[in-house]
C-alpha positions in Angstrom: 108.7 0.6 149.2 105.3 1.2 150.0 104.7 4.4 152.1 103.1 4.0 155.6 98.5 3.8 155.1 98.8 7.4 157.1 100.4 8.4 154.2 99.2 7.0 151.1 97.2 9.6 149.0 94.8 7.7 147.9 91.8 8.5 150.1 92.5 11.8 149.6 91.7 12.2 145.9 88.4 10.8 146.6 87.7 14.1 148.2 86.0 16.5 145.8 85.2 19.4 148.2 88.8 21.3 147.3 90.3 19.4 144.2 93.5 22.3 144.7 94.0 21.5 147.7 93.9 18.0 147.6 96.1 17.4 144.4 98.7 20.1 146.1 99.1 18.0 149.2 98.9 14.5 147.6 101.8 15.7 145.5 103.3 17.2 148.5 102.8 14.1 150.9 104.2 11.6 147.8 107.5 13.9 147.5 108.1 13.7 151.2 107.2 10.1 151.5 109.3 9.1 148.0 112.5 11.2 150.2 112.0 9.4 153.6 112.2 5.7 151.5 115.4 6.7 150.1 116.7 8.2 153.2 116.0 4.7 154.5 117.5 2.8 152.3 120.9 5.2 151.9 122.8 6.2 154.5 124.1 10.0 154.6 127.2 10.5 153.0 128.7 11.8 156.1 128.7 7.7 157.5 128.9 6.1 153.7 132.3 8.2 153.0 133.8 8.0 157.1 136.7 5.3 156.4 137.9 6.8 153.1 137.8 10.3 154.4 139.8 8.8 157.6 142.6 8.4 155.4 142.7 11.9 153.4 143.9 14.8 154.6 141.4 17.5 155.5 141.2 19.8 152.3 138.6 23.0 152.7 137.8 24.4 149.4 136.1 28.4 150.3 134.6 30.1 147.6 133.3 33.7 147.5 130.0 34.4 146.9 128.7 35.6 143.2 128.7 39.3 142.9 125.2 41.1 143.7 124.4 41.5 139.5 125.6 37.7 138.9 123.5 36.9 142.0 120.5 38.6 139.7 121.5 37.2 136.4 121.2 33.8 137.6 118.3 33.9 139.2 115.5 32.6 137.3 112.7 34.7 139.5 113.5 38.4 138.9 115.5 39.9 141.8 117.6 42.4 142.6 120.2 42.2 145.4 121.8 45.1 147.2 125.1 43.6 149.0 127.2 45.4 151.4 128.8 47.7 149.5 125.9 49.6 148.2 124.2 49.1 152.0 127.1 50.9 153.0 127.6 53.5 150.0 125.6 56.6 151.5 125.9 56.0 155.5 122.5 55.5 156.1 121.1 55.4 159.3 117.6 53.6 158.3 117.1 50.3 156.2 114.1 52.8 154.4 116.5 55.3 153.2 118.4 52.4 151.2 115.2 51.2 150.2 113.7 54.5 148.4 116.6 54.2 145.8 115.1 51.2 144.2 113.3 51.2 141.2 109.5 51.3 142.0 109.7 52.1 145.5 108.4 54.2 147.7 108.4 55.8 151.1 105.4 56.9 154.0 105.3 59.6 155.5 107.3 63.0 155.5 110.8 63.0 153.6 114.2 62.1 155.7 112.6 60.1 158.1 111.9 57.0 156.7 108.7 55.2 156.7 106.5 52.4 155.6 108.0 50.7 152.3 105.9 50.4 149.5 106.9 48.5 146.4 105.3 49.8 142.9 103.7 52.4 144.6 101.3 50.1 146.2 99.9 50.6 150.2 99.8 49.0 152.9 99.8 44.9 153.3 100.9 44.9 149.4 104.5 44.4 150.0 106.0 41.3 152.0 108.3 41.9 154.1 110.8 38.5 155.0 113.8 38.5 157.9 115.8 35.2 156.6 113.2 34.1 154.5 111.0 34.0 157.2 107.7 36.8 158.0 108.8 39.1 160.1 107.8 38.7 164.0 105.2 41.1 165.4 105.7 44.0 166.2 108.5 44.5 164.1 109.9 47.4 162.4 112.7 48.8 160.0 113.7 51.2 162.8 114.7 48.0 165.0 117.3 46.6 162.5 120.1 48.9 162.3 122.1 48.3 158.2 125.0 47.6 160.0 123.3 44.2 161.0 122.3 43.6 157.3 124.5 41.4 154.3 122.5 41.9 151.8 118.7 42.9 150.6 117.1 40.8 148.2 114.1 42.4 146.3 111.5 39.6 144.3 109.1 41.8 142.1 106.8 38.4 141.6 106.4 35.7 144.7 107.4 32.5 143.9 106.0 29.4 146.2 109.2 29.4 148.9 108.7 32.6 149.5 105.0 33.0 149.6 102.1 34.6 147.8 101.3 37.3 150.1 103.6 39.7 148.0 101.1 41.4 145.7 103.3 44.0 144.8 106.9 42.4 145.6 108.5 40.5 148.2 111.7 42.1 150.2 114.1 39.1 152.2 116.5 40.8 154.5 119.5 38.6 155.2 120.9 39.0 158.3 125.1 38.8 158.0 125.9 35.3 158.5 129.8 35.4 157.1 131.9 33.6 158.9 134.5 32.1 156.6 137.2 35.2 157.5 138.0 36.6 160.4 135.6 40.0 161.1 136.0 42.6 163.4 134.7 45.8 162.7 134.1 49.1 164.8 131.7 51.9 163.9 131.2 54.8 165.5 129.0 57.8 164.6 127.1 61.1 165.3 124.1 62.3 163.7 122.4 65.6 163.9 118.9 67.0 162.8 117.1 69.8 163.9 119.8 70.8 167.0 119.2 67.1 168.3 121.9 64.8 168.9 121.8 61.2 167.4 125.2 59.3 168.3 125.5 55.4 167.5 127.7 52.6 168.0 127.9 49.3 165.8 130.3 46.1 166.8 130.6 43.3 164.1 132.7 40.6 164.7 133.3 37.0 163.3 135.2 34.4 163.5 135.8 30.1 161.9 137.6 27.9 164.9 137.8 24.6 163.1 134.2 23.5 162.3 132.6 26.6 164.7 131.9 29.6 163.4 129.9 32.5 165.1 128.8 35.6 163.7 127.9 39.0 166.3 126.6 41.9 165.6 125.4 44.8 168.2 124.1 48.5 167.8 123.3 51.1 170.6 121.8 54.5 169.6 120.3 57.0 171.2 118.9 60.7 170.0 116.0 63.4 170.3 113.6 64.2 167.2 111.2 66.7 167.2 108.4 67.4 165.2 106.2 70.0 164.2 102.7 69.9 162.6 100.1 72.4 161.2 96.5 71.0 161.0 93.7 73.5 159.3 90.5 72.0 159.2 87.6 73.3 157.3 83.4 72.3 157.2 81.0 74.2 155.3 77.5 73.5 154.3 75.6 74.9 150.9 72.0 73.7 151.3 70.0 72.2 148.1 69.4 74.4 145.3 72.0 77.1 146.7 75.1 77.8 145.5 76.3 79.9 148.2 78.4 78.3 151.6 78.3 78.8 155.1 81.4 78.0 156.9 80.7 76.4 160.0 84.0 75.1 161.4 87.3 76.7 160.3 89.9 75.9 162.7 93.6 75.3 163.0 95.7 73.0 165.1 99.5 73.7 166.1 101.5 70.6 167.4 104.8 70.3 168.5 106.3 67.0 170.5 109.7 66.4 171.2 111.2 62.4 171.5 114.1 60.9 173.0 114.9 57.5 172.1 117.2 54.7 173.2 117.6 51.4 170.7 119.9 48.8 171.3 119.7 45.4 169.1 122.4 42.2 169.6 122.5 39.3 167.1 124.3 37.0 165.8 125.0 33.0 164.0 126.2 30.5 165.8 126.8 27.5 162.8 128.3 24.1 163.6 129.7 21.9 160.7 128.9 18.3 161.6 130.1 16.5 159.0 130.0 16.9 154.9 126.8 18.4 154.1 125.7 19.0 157.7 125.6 21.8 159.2 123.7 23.2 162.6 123.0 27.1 163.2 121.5 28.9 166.1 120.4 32.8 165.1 119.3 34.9 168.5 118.3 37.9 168.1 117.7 40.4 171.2 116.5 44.7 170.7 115.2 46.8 173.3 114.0 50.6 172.6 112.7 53.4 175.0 111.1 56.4 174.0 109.7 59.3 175.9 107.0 61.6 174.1 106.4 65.0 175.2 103.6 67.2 173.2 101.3 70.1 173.0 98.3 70.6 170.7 96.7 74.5 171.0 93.8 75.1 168.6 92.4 78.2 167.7 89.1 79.0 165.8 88.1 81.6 162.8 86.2 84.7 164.1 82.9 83.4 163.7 83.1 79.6 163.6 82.6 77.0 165.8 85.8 75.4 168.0 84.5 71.3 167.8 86.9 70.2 170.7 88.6 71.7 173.4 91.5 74.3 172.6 94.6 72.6 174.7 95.8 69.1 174.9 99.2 68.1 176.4 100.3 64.6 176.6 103.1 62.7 178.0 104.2 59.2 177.2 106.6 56.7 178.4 107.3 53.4 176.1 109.3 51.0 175.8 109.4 48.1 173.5 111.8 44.5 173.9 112.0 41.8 171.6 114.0 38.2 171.8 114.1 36.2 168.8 115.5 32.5 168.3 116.2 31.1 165.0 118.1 27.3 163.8 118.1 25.3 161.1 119.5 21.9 160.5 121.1 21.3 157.2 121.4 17.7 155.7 123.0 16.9 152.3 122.2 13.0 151.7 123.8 10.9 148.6 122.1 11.1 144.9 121.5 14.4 145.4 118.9 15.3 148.1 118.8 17.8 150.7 117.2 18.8 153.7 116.7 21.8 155.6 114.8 21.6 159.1 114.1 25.0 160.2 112.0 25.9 163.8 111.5 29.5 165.9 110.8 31.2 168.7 110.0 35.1 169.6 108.5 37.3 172.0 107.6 41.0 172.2 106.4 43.5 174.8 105.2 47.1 173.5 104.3 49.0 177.3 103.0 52.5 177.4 102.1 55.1 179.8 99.8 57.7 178.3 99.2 61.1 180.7 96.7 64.1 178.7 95.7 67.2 179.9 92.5 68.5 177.5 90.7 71.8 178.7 90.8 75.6 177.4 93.9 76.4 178.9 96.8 74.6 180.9 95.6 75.7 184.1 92.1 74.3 183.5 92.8 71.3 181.7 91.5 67.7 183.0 93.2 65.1 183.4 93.2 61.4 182.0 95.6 58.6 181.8 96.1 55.6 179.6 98.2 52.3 180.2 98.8 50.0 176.9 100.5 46.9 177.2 101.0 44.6 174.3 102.6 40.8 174.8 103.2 39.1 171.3 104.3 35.3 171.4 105.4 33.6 168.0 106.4 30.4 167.2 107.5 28.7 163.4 108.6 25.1 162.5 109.2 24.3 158.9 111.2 22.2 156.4 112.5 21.7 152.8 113.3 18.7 151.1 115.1 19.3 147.7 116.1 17.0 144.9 118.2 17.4 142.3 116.9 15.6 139.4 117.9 14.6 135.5 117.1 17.0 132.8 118.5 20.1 135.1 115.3 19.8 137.4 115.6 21.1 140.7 112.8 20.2 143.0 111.7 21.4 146.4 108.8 20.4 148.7 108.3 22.7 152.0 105.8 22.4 154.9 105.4 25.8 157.0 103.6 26.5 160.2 103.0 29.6 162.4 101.5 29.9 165.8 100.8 33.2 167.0 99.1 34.9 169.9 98.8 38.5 171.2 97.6 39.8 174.4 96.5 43.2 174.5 95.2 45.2 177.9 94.3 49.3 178.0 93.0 50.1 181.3 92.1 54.3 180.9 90.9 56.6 183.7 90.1 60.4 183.5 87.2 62.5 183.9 85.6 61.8 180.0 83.8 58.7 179.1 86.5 57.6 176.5 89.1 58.5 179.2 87.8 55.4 181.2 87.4 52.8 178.3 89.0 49.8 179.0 90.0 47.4 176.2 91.3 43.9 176.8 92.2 42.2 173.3 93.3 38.4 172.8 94.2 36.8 169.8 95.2 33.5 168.3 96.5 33.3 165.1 97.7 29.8 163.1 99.1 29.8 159.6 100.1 26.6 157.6 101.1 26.1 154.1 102.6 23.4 151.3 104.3 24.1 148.6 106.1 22.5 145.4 108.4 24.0 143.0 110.5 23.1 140.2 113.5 25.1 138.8 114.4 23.4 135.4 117.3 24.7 133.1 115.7 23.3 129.8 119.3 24.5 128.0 121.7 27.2 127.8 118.7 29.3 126.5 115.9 28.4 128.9 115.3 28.6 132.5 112.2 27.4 133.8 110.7 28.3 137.5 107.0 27.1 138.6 105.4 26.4 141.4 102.4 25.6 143.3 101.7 27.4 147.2 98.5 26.7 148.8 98.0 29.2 152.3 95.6 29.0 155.3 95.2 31.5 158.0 92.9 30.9 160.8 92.2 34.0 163.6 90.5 33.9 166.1 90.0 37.2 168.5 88.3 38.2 172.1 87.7 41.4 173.1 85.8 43.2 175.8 82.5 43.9 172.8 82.5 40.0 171.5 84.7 36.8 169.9 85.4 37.0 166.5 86.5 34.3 164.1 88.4 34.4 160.7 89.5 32.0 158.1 91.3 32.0 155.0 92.7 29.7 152.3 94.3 30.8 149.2 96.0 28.4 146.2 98.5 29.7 144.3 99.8 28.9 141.3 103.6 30.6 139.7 105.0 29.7 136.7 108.6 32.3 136.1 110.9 32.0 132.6 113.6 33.1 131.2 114.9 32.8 127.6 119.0 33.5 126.5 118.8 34.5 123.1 122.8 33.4 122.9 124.6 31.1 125.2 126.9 33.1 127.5 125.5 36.1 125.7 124.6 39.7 127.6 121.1 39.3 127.0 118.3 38.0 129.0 114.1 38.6 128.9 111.8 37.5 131.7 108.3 36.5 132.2 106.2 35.9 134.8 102.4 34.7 135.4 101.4 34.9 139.7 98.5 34.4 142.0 98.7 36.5 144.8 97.0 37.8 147.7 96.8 40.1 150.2 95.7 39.3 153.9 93.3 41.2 155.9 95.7 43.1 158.9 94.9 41.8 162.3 94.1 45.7 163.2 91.0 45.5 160.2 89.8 41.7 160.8 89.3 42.4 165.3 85.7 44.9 165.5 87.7 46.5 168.2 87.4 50.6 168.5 90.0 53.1 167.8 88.8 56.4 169.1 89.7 59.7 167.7 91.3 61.9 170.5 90.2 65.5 168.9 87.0 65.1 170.0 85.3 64.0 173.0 83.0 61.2 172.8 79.5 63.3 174.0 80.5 65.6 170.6 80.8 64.3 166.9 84.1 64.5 165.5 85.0 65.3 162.0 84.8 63.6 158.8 88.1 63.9 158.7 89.1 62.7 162.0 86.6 59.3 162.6 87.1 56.6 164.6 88.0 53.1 163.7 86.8 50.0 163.6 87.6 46.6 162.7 85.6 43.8 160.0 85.5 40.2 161.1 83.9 39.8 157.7 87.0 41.3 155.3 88.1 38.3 152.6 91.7 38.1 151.4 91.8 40.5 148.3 93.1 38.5 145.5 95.7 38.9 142.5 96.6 37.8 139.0 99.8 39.5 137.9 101.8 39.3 134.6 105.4 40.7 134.6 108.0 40.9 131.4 111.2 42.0 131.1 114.5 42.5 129.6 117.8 42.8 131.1 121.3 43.8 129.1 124.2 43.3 131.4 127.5 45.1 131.4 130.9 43.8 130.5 132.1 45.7 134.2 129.2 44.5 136.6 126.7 47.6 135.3 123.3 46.9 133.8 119.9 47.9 132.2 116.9 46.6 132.1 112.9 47.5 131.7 110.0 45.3 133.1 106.6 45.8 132.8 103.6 44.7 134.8 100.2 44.3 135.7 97.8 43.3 138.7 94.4 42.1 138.7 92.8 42.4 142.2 89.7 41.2 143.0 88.0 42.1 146.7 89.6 45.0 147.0 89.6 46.4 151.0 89.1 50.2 151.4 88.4 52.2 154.1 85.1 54.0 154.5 83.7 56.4 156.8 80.4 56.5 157.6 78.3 59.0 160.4 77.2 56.0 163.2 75.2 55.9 166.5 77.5 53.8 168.1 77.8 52.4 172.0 81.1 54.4 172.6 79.8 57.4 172.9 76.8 59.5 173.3 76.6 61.9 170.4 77.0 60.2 166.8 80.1 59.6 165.6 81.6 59.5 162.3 83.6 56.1 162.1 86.0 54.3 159.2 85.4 50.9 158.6 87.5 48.1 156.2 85.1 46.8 153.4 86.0 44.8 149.9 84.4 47.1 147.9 85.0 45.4 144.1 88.0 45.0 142.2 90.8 46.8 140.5 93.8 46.8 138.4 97.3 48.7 138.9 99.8 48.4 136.0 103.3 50.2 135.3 106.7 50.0 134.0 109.9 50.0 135.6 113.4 51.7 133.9 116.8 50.9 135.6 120.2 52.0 134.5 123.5 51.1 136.6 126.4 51.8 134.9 130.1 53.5 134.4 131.1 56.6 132.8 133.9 55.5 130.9 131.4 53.1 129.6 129.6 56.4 127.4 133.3 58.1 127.3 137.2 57.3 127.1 139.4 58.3 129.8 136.3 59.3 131.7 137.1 60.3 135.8 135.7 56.7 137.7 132.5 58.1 137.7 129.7 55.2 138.7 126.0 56.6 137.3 122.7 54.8 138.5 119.5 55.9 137.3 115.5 55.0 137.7 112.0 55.5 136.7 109.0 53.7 137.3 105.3 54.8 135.7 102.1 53.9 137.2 98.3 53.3 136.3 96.0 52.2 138.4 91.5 52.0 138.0 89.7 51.0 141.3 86.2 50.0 140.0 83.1 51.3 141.3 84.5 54.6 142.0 84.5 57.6 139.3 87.9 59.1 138.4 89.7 60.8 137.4 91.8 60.1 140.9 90.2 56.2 141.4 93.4 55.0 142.1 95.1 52.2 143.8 95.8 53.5 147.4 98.8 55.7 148.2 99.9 55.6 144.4 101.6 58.2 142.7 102.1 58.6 139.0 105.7 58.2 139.0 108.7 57.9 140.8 112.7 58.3 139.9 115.9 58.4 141.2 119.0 59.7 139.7 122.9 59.2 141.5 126.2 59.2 140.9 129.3 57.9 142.9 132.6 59.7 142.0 136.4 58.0 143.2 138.9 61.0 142.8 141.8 60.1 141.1 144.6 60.4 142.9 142.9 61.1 146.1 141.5 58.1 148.9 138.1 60.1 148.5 134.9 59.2 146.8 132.3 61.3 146.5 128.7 61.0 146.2 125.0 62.1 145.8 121.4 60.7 145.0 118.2 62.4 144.3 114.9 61.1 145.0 111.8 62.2 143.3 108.1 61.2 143.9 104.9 63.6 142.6 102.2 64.8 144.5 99.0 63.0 144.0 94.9 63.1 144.7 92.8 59.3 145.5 89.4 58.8 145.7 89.1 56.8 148.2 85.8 56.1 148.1 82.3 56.5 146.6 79.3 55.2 148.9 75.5 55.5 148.7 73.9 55.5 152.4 70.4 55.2 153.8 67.9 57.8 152.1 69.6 58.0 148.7 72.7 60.4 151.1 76.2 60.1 149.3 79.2 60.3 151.1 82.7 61.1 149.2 86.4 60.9 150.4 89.8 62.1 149.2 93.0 62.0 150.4 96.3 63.5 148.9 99.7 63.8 149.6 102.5 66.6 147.9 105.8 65.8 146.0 108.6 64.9 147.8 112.2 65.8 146.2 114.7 64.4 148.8 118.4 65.1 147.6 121.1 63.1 149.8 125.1 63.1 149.9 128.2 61.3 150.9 132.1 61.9 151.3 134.2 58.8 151.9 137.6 59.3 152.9 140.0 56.1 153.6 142.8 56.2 155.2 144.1 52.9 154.6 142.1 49.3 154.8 141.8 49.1 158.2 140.2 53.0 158.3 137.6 55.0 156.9 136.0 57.7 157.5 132.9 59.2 155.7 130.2 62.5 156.3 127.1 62.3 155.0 123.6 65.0 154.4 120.6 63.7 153.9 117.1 65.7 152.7 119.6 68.3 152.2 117.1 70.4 150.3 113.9 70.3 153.5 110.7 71.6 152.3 107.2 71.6 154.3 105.3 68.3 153.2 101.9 68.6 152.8 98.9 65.8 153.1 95.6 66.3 153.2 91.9 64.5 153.5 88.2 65.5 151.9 84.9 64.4 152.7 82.0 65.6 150.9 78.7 64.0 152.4 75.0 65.1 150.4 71.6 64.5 151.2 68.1 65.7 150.3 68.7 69.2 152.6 72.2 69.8 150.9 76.1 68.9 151.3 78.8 69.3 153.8 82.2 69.6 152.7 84.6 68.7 155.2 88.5 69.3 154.5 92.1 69.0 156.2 95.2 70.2 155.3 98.4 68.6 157.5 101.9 70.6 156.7 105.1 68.7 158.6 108.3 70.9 158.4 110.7 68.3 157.0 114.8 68.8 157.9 118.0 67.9 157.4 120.3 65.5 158.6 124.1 65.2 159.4 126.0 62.0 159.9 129.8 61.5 160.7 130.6 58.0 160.9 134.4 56.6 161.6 134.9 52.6 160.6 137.6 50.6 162.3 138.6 47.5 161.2 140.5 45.6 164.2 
C-alpha cells in the first residue's frame, strides 16, 4: 500500500539544506507510515481473538518485576536502578540524599541539606533530569517529590535517543510508583529534628486491582523550620604597577542569619484501565503546594580604616508560596505480528508568588523601606508517541515523535525609596520543543547486544521583557550507538561500550537579557567583583558533546556486583560566566555585571569504581553484613584558560562513598551507616582580555565535604516497622569562596570572598504501618 502524497518522502530528499535532518525524518515518516498500513490491514488482537477468548475462562498470569541488578544486567544502555528497598534503606527525607550515594555524583551546596544533583562532577544543565520519562515541568524541584512517592530511580550514564541527548553528563528517570497488581496500604509517620527545629511528616500510599481498574495514591504533608547562618568576609586591595606593596581598601564582614518555616504537601497517583489484551489506559495527576515564610537580618561591619561599600543593616521579610497541578495519560496498544503503540499527552501548571519587604539603612531604626512582589505563572503542555516493532534477527525497533509547548509569565512590580527598589520587570516567554527519533535494540546472539540510535532536537524561544524581544533557536542531531559483549553465554561477565552526541541547552535564565541586580549594593554605588549583577545572552549556542564510555561489570552469584567504567567528553561552545565592570542603564554608578558567553571548548574525563556486595562473600560464617563501596576520579581542561585549576565547572578531583548495612542475628534489627566524601577544590573560571590591553581573572572554590549518615531498623513484624535515623552526624563549617583579580596599565585590584555556612545534624524517627 502506497502511503498517502503528504507523506511520501520523496520530496524531501531533494532538500540539501540539512541532509541529517532530512534522512532522520524520511526514515521516521516511512516507519510510521509502513505501521499505520498494517494497522489497516490487521485488526488489533483484542477484536481478532474476541470469540475464542468468549469461550476460555479468564486466566491472569502476574509476574514480578526483575530485581534492580537484573533490571541493569539486561539493559543494553548502562544503568543503574535503585528500587524501593535501597530508597527506603537510610530514611531519607530528600530524593538528593539517596542520590549522593551513587557513584559519580554529587551534591550543591552546604552538606545535610541536599542540593542541585550533579552527575560526574559536572554543573549545572549537564545532568537531565526525567519524571516518567518525561522533562521535568517548570519550576520543579527535588524538594517537591517526597521518596515515599518514588518506585524506583533509574540512572543512564550515556543518553540514548528515547530518552534524549540533553544528558551530557547522565540522565536520571524518576518513576513515580505505579504498582497496582497487590493490594497497598501503607502509613508513615515521622518527626525530624535539626538545629532545635521541628520537621514532622506524614506519607499515605495506597493501591488497589478491582477487576480490570487499578489506581495507585500516594500523599505527603510536612511541615518544619530551618535556620541558617552565614559569615561573609569580603576583601579588595589594590598594589599599583611596579609596586609590590598593597593597600587594603575594603575589608569587611557580613553576619546573616534567617529563619524558614515551611509547609509541603504533594498528592498523586495512577489511575490505569485494562481495555482489552494489550490495551491499557492510565491517567497520572499530580497536585503539590508549599508555603514558606523567610525572616532575615544582614549587619555588616567594616576594618578600622576601610571603606563600608553598602549600607550596614538589611532586614527582609518574605512570604511565598508555590502550587503545581500536573496531568499525565498514555494509551497503550499491542496490535498482532508484534507492534506496539504508546500515545502519551500532558498538561501542567505552576505559580511561584512572593512578597519581598527590606529594611536597608545604618541601623534598624533608620533603615528605608522597599518592597518587592514576584509572581511567576508557568503553563506546559506535551503530546508524544512510540511506535515499536519487534522484528526477525532479535531487532527491536522504535520510532517516537515529541513535542513541548511552554510559556511563562513573569511580573515584579518593586517600590521603595532607591532606584532598584522601584524596578519593575515584566517577563514573557514562549518556548516550543519538537524531536524524532529512531532506535534499534538488536541481540545479535547470546554474546552481543546491540543499541543505536538516531535523535534529532529543536528548541525555539522566544522572550519579551520590559528592555526588548528576544529570539532563540536551536537544532541539534544526535547520533548513539551502545554495546555489549558476553564473553560466555549465561556467564557473570559483561563489558560495555558506548559512542554519544550530546548537548547541553542554554537555561532560559542565560538566553532572556533580563537583569538580576545584586542587593549588597545600591545601584548609585558599584558593587563588588564578587557580588555583580546578572545578565542574560540571547546569543548563547547549545554547547555540544562527543562522549565515549567503556566498561566492565562482574555480577554476583547473590544479587551483589562490581564494575569499573571509564569515560570521556568532548565539549565544544563551552558557556561560562564572566564578569565584566559596565555602564549600564540600571543604575547610575558603573556596575560590575556577569554575563553567559561560549568561550571555546573543553574536555572532562574520569573513571568510575563500584563495589556492592556481602560479607560472607570475602568470609565463611560471616554476621549478614551487606558492604557497598564507590570512587569516582575526575580530569577535566577548559581551553583558553591557564591552569592549573581550568577546570570543568563545580568539579572536584574525586568523590567516594563507603557503607555498610548490618541484620543482627537473632534480633528484628538492622543496622546501618554510609559515609560520603567529596575534596575541596579551586576553578578558574575565567581568563578575559578587556578594552586597553586590562585583564580580568576569576576564581571560585568550594571546601571538602565529609557527611557521615546512620540508620536503626527495628521490625516488629510485617505489618510494623520502625526505624531512627542521623544524618551529617559529623557537622563541620563549609566553606566557599570567589576571586577576582582585574589589571590594567595603573596596577591590579584583587577582590576576594570567603562564605562559611555552619552545617548540622539531623534526627529522624519514622514509624511504618502497613494496614
Amino acid at each position: 500500500m502506497m502511503p498517502p502524497r503528504h507523506l511520501r518522502t520523496d520530496r524531501l530528499r531533494t532538500d540539501h539544506r540539512h541532509p541529517d535532518r532530512v534522512r532522520l525524518v524520511a526514515l521516521a515518516i516511512d516507519l510510521l507510515a509502513a505501521c499505520a498500513a498494517q494497522a489497516q490491514n490487521v485488526r488489533p488482537a483484542a477484536a481478532s481473538t474476541a470469540a475464542s477468548a468468549a469461550a476460555l475462562e479468564r486466566v491472569e498470569i502476574t509476574g514480578e518485576r526483575a530485581s534492580d541488578t537484573e533490571e541493569r544486567r539486561r539493559s543494553t544502555a548502562a544503568k543503574i536502578v535503585i528500587g524501593r528497598e535501597e530508597i527506603e534503606r537510610q530514611g531519607d527525607s530528600n530524593i538528593t540524599e539517596i542520590l549522593k550515594r551513587l557513584p559519580g555524583v554529587t551534591l550543591g551546596g552546604r552538606p545535610g541539606r541536599g542540593g542541585e544533583v550533579r552527575m560526574r562532577g559536572m554543573g549545572s544543565g549537564y545532568t537531565q533530569i526525567l519524571i516518567n520519562g518525561e522533562r521535568a515541568p517548570a519550576g520543579f524541584s527535588f524538594d517537591q517529590l517526597s521518596p515515599d512517592l518514588i518506585e524506583r530511580i533509574e540512572v543512564l550514564r550515556a543518553p540514548t535517543a528515547e530518552t534524549g541527548a540533553r544528558a551530557v553528563a547522565g540522565t536520571i528517570n524518576i518513576i513515580l510508583r505505579e504498582d497496582v497488581k497487590k493490594r497497598l496500604n501503607n502509613l508513615k509517620v515521622a518527626v525530624g529534628q535539626e538545629d532545635q527545629g521541628w520537621q514532622p511528616s506524614v506519607s499515605w500510599s495506597r493501591a488497589e486491582q478491582i477487576e480490570s481498574f487499578g489506581y495507585t495514591l500516594n500523599a505527603n504533608l510536612s511541615t518544619g523550620v530551618r535556620e541558617t547562618t552565614r559569615h561573609t568576609r569580603t576583601q579588595r586591595g589594590f598594589t599599583p604597577a611596579g609596586s609590590e606593596d598593597a593597600t587594603l581598601q575594603v575589608d569587611q564582614t557580613d553576619d546573616n542569619r534567617s529563619r524558614e518555616e515551611r509547609l509541603h504537601s504533594s498528592l498523586g497517583g495512577r489511575l490505569q484501565w485494562r481495555l482489552g489484551p494489550g490495551e491499557l489506559l492510565a491517567l497520572q495527576p499530580f497536585v503539590t503546594f508549599s508555603s514558606a515564610d523567610t525572616h532575615g537580618v544582614s549587619e555588616r561591619v567594616a576594618a578600622p580604616g576601610t571603606t563600608l561599600s553598602a549600607l550596614p543593616y538589611s532586614r527582609s521579610d518574605t512570604e511565598a508560596t508555590f502550587h503545581l497541578a500536573r496531568l499525565n495519560g498514555n494509551w497503550q496498544s499491542r496490535w498482532s505480528g508484534g507492534l506496539r503503540s504508546d500515545l502519551r499527552a500532558g498538561m501542567s501548571q505552576s505559580r511561584w508568588a512572593g512578597d519581598t519587604q527590606r529594611l536597608d539603612g545604618n541601623t534598624a531604626a533608620s533603615s528605608l523601606a522597599s518592597r518587592t512582589l514576584t509572581t511567576a505563572d508557568d503553563r506546559w503542555w506535551t503530546l508524544g508517541g512510540k511506535l515499536t516493532q519487534t522484528l526477525a534477527g532479535g531487532h527491536a525497533l522504535a520510532a517516537g515523535l515529541e513535542t513541548d509547548v511552554g510559556q511563562r509569565d513573569q511580573r515584579s512590580d518593586g517600590e521603595g525609596s532607591t532606584a532598584s527598589d522601584n524596578l519593575d520587570d515584566n517577563l514573557q516567554v514562549r518556548t516550543f520543543r519538537g524531536a524524532l527519533w529512531l532506535q534499534d535494540e538488536w541481540d545479535l546472539d547470546a554474546h552481543w547486544a546491540l543499541h543505536g540510535g538516531l535523535r534529532w532536537e529543536s528548541i525555539t524561544t522566544r522572550s519579551e521583557w520590559d528592555g526588548g524581544a528576544v529570539r532563540n533557536r536551536s537544532s541539534v542531531t544526535s547520533p548513539l550507538l551502545h554495546a555489549v559483549w558476553r564473553p560466555s553465554e549465561g556467564g557473570r561477565d559483561q563489558l560495555r561500550a558506548s559512542l554519544t552526541r550530546s548537548y547541553r541547552a542554554p537555561s532560559l535564565q542565560n538566553l532572556v537579557a533580563r537583569r538580576s541586580i545584586s542587593r549588597s549594593t545600591p545601584t548609585d554605588q558599584t558593587n563588588e567583583a564578587t557580588s555583580p549583577d546578572r545578565i542574560g545572552n540571547p546569543a548563547l549556542k547549545p554547547e555540544l558533546a562527543t562522549g565515549i564510555d567503556l566498561a566492565f561489570e562482574h555480577y554476583l552469584a547473590d544479587g551483589g556486583l562490581i564494575s569499573a567504567n571509564v569515560f570521556h567528553r568532548r565539549i565544544s561552545g563551552l558557556i561560562r560566566n564572566v564578569s565584566t565592570l559596565q555602564t549600564v542603564d540600571w543604575a547610575t554608578a558603573p556596575r560590575w555585571v556577569s554575563q553567559p558567553r561560549n568561550v571555546g571548548d573543553a574536555s572532562t574525563q574520569g573513571i568510575e569504581l563500584e563495589a556492592k556486595y556481602a560479607l560472607k562473600d570475602l568470609m565463611q560464617d560471616a554476621p549478614a553484613v551487606d558492604l557497598r563501596h564507590n570512587l569516582a576520579l575526575f580530569r577535566s581542561r577548559v581551553e583558553g584558560i591557564p591552569g592549573p585549576d581550568n577546570r570543568i565547572d563545580q568539579q572536584p578531583d574525586w568523590t567516594a562513598n563507603l557503607g555498610a548495612d548490618w541484620r543482627v542475628r537473632g534480633w528484628p534489627l538492622t543496622l546501618g551507616a554510609g559515609l560520603n566524601l567529596t575534596p575541596g577544590y579551586t576553578v578558574q573560571t575565567s581568563s578575559a582580555t578587556i578594552a586597553n590591553g586590562a585583564t580580568i581573572d576569576q576564581w571560585s572554590s568550594q571546601d571538602a565535604k565529609r557527611v557521615l549518615d546512620a540508620y536503626a531498623l527495628w521490625t516488629f513484624n510485617p505489618a510494623m516497622k520502625l526505624r531512627l535515623s542521623g544524618a551529617n552526624l559529623v557537622s563541620r563549617n563549609f566553606d566557599s569562596g570567589s576571586l577576582v583579580v582585574s589589571s590594567d596599565a595603573s596596577g591590579s585590584t584583587r577582590t576576594s570572598a570567603v562564605t562559611s555556612q555552619r552545617s548540622t545534624t539531623s534526627w529522624r524517627v519514622e514509624l511504618e504501618l502497613k494496614l
